[in-house]
N, C-alpha and C positions, 0 to 999 in steps of 0.2 A: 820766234826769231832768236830768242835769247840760247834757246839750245843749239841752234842752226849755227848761230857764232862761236858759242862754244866750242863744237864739234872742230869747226874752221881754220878756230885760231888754236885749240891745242893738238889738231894732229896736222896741220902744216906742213913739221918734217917729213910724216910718213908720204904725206899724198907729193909732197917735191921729189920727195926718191921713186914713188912709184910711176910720175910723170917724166921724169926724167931717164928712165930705161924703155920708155917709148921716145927721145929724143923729143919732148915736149918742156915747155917750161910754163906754169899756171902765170901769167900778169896778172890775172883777180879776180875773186868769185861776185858774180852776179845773181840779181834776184828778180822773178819776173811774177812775185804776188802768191795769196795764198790759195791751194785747190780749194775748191766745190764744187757741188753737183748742182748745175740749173735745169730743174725739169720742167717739162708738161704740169705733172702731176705730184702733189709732196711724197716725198722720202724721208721715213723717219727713222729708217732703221734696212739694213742693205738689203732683206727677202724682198723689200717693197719693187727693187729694181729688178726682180724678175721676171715681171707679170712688161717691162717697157724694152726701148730701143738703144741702148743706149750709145754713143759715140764713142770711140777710141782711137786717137791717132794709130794710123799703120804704123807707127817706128819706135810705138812705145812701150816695152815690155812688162813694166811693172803693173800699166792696167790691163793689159790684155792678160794678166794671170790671175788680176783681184776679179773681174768678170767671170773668169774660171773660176776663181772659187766661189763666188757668191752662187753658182748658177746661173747668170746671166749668159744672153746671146748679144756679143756685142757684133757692131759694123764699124770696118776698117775702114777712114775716109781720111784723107790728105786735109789740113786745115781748110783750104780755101772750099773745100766741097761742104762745110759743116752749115752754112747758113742755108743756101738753098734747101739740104739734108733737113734743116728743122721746118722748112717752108710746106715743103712737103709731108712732114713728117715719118721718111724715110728714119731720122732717129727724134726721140723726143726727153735723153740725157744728155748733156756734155759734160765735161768735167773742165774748169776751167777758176783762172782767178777773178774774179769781179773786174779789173782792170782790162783786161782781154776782153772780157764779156761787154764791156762797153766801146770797145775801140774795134770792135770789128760787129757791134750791133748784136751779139747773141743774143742779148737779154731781153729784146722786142719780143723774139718766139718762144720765149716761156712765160712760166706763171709761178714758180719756186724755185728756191736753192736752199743747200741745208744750212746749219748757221752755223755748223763748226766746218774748221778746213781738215779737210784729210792728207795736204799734204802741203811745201812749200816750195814754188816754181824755182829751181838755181840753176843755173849753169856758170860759166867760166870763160874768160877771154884766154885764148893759148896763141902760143908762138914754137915757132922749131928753137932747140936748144941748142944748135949748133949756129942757127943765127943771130942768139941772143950772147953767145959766145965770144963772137967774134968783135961785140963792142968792146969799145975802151973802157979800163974801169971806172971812168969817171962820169961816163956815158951812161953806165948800168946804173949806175946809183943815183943820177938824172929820171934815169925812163923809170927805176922801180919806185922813188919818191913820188914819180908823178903820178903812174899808174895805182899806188895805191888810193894815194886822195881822189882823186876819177873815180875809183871806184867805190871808194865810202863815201862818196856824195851822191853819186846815183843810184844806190841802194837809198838810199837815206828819202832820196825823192820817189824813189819806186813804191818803196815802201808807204809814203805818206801818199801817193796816188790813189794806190791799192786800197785802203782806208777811203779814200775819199770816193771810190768809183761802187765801194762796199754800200754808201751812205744813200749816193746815187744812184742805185738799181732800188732800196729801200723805198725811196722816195717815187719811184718811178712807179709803185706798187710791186714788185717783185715780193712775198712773202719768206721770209727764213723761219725754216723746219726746223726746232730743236730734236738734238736726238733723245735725250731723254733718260727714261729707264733704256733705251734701247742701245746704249752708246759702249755697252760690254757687246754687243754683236758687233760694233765697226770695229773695236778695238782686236776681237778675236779673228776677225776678218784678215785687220793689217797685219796679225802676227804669221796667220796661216800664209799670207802671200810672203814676207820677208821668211819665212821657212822653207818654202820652196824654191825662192831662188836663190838662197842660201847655198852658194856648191856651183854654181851654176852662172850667174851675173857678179858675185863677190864675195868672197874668201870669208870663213865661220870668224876668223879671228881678227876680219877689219870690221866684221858687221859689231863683233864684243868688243872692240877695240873703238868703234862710235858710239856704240851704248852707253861706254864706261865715260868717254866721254864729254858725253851730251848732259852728264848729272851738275849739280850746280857745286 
């Protein structure tokens, strides 16, 4: 999380100017917990997922490329298909955060998740710029005061959720897989995928332009 704010709050300008030539303006980034994988079976290391099934939302590209490269055959299913999907064992990976994983039951139809997160759930509250325009400036400086606090509160509680929903799948028996010696294959994994869609989903010089930084 500490890099993730990082990132947030020193390139601000770039991501308002690049939002803002789509007629977008960011009100505040949001968090919705950190990724992991809950299997069937433990994963300690990403070949493990190729011998299983694993889920992939239809509309998400970053895993549908890390599936690609690991080797894996994933299935493309709409959120709400993923529970039945595990019932069945149609797939027996998800990728999801503990929080999710409890609030819509995933965690019932497995037996593992790994114990490090491979990634952290964000998106963003947006509005058109041309309607945020049109307020008075007293107005703006109203809604962006407010909008900021809303949203570091609810990060602040998502966050402490996500922990708490982590503790509860724990408890509930769920086992976490350390990765181990194995944890230079995740990492070569995640660079091979941010290489490829390097060109493609976001420009070489905002992905160096995150890296740099994401440093403390």
């Amino acid at each position: 999380y500490e890099q993730l704010d990082r990132v947030r709050g020193k390139m601000a300008p770039e991501f308002e100017a690049m939002f803002a030539k789509e007629n977008m303006r960011l009100v505040g980034w949001g968090d919705a917990g950190k990724t992991r994988l809950f299997s069937a079976q433990p994963i300690k290391s990403p070949n493990d997922i190729k011998a299983m099934r694993p889920w992939v939302w239809k509309d998400d590209p970053i895993f549908v490329e890390f599936y690609q490269v690991i080797g894996a055959s994933a299935v493309r299913l709409g959120v709400p298909e993923v529970y039945p999907a595990l019932q069945t064992r149609m797939v027996d990976v998800i990728s999801s955060s503990a929080l999710t994983a409890v609030a819509l039951q995933w965690y019932t139809r497995v037996k593992y998740m790994t114990a490090h997160n491979s990634a952290i759930i964000a998106g963003g509250t947006m509005m058109r710029k041309d309607k945020y325009d049109e307020l008075a400036p007293e107005l703006r400086e109203a809604f962006d005061s407010t909008a900021a606090r809303a949203h570091e509160l609810l990060n602040k509680v998502i966050r402490r959720d996500d922990e708490k929903a982590y503790q509860v799948v724990l408890k509930k028996g769920i086992e976490a897989v350390e990765a181990g010696d194995a944890q230079a294959a995740w990492d070569a994994a995640d660079k091979k995928v941010r290489d490829k869609l390097t060109g493609r989903m976001f420009s070489k010089s905002l992905v160096n332009a995150v890296t740099e930084a994401a440093k403390p």
